[in-house]
N, C-alpha and C positions, 0 to 999 in steps of 0.2 A: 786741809790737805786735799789734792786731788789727785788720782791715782789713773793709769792705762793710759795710754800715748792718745788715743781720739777723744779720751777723755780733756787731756790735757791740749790741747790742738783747738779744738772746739774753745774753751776757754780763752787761751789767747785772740782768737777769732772777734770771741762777744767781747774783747778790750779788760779783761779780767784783769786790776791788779795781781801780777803775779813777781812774788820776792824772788824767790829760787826754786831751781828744777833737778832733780835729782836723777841722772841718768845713769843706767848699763854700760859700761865702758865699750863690750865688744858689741854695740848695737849696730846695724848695717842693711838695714831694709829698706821698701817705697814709703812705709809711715815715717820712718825715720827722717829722711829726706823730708814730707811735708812737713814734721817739725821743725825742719832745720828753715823751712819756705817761713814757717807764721811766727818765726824768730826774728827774721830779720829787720834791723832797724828798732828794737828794740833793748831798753836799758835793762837787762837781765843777767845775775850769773847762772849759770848753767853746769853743772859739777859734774863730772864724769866720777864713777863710783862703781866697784865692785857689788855683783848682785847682792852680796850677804846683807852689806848696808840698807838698799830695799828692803830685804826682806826683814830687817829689825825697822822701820818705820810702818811698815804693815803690813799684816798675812793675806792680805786677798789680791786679788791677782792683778798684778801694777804693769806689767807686759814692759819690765824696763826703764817705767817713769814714772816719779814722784814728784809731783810742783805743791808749791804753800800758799797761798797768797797772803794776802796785805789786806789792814783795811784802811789804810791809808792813801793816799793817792797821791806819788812823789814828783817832786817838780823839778826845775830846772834854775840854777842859781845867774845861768845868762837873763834869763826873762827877770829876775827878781831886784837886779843892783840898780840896771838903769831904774826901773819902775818906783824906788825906793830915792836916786836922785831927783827924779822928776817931781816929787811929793815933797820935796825938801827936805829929805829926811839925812841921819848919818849912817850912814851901812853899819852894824852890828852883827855879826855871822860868826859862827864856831862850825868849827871840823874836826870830826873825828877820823881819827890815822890809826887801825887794826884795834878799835873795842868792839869785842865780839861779844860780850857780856848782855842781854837784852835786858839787867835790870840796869846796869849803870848806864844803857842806852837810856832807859825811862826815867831814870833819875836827873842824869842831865838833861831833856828834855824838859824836863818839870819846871830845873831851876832857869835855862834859856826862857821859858816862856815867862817866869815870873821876872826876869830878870828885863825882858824887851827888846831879847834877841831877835832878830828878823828871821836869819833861818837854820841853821842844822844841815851842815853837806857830809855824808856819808859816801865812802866808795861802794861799789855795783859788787869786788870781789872784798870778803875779808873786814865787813862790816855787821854789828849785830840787826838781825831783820828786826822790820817796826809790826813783833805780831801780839798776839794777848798779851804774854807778862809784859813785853816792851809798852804798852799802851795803856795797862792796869798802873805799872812801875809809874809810870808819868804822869799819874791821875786826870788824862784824859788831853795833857798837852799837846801829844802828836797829833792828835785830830785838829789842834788850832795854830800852832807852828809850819811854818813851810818846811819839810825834809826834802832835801835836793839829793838824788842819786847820781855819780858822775863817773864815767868810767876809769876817768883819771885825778887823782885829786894834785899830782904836780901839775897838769895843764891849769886845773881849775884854781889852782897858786898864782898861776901867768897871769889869768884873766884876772884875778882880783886885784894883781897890783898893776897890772896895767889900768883898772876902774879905780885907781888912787887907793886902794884900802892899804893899809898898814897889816902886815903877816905879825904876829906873835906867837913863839910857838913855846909849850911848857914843857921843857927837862931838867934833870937836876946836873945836869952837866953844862950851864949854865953860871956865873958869876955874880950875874947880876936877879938881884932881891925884885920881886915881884911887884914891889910897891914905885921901883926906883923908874918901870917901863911908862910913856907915853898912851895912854890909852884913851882920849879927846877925841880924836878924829875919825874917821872911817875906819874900821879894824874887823878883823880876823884873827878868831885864839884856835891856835891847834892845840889840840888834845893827840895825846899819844897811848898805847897800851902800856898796864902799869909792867908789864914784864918787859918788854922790850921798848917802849916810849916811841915816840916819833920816828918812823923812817929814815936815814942817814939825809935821802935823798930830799925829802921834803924840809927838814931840819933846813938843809943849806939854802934852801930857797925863804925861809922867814926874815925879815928885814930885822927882827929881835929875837932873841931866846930869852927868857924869866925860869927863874926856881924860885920856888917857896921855904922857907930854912924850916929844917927838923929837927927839933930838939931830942925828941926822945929816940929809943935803940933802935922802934920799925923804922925802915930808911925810906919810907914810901907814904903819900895817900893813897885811899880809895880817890883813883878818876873821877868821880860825880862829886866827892868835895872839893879836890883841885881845883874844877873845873867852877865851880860855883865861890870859891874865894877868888879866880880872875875876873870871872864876871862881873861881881860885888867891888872889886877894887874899880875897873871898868866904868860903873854905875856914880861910884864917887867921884872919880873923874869929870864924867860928862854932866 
């Protein structure tokens, strides 16, 4: 955590991985502005927040602003597909769509890495951060997995089927049995939150939907196993 606006300013300066920034709604001064200056161009959310919020993150004097950092250092899934073509390889990628959870971030993490997933694209808003528990959770995977941060993850949908990969995306509103999906070629599994599952929007843009069948009365997995029986199916596959 880093706390006070020149605190937090300076940081961005030195290129500080920083997750998220925690601001004063009614903030409106000249620091203000230069943080909005050493923002720019940068993949960050930035949360506008009632001071109470501060001050339950910490009592000493934040003047407005709370940032977290990372110790991760997130990349870019355009730089990553050609790079991964050019090696001869077959893109293998999952996306998380609203898990906000940092242990079943770290869990799936775990199983992508064991599994020989290339990378992990999470969105910038509305995604769980890659910080301690997330990186304890994943026994040290996120330090060796590519995590892509992207502002949009329908664009970064476009981009990938336009780079040939095949969209897969897992809800139980679905027909079709997980074992029944193609999963050979270049691909992309979305993951959705277990409350709410995939986005309407991104939903419509996967070239497939898979469900997993439930026998028993929970109507649901835990994400991090879902996500690690597509994978595993995936793996058989190729």
């Amino acid at each position: 955590m880093i706390f006070g606006i020149r605190a937090v300013i300076e940081a961005l300066k030195a290129d500080k991985e920083v997750d998220k920034i925690f601001m004063r709604r009614d903030m409106s001064n000249d620091l203000t502005k230069e943080l909005y200056t050493a923002l720019k161009g940068r993949n960050m959310a930035v949360v506008k927040v009632p001071v109470e919020k501060l001050n339950r993150l910490t009592r000493k004097n934040h003047q407005g602003v709370v940032a977290f950092t990372t110790s991760i250092a997130y990349q870019h899934i355009e730089d990553i597909i050609p790079t991964l073509y050019e090696d001869g390889k077959v893109p293998f990628v999952v996306l998380l769509d609203g898990i906000t959870d940092v242990r079943n971030f770290g869990a799936i993490a775990r199983t992508c890495e064991c599994a020989g997933v290339h990378a992990i694209v999470v969105p910038v808003r509305g995604g769980a951060s890659a910080n301690a528990d997330a990186v304890k959770t994943s026994a040290g995977a996120l330090h060796t997995i590519p995590v892509c941060r992207e502002n949009s993850l329908s664009e970064t949908i476009t981009f990938l089927k336009n780079s040939g990969l095949k969209i897969v995306g897992a809800t139980e509103k679905s027909s079709l049995n997980y074992t029944k999906a193609d999963y050979s070629g270049p691909l992309a599994i979305v993951m959705g939150a277990e409350d709410e599952g995939i986005n309407p929007e991104i939903l419509r843009l996967c070239n497939q939907t898979v469900s997993i069948p439930i026998r028993g009365a929970i109507q649901s997995l835990n994400v991090s196993v879902a996500a690690g029986i597509l994978m595993y199916e995936a793996i058989k596959q190729r």
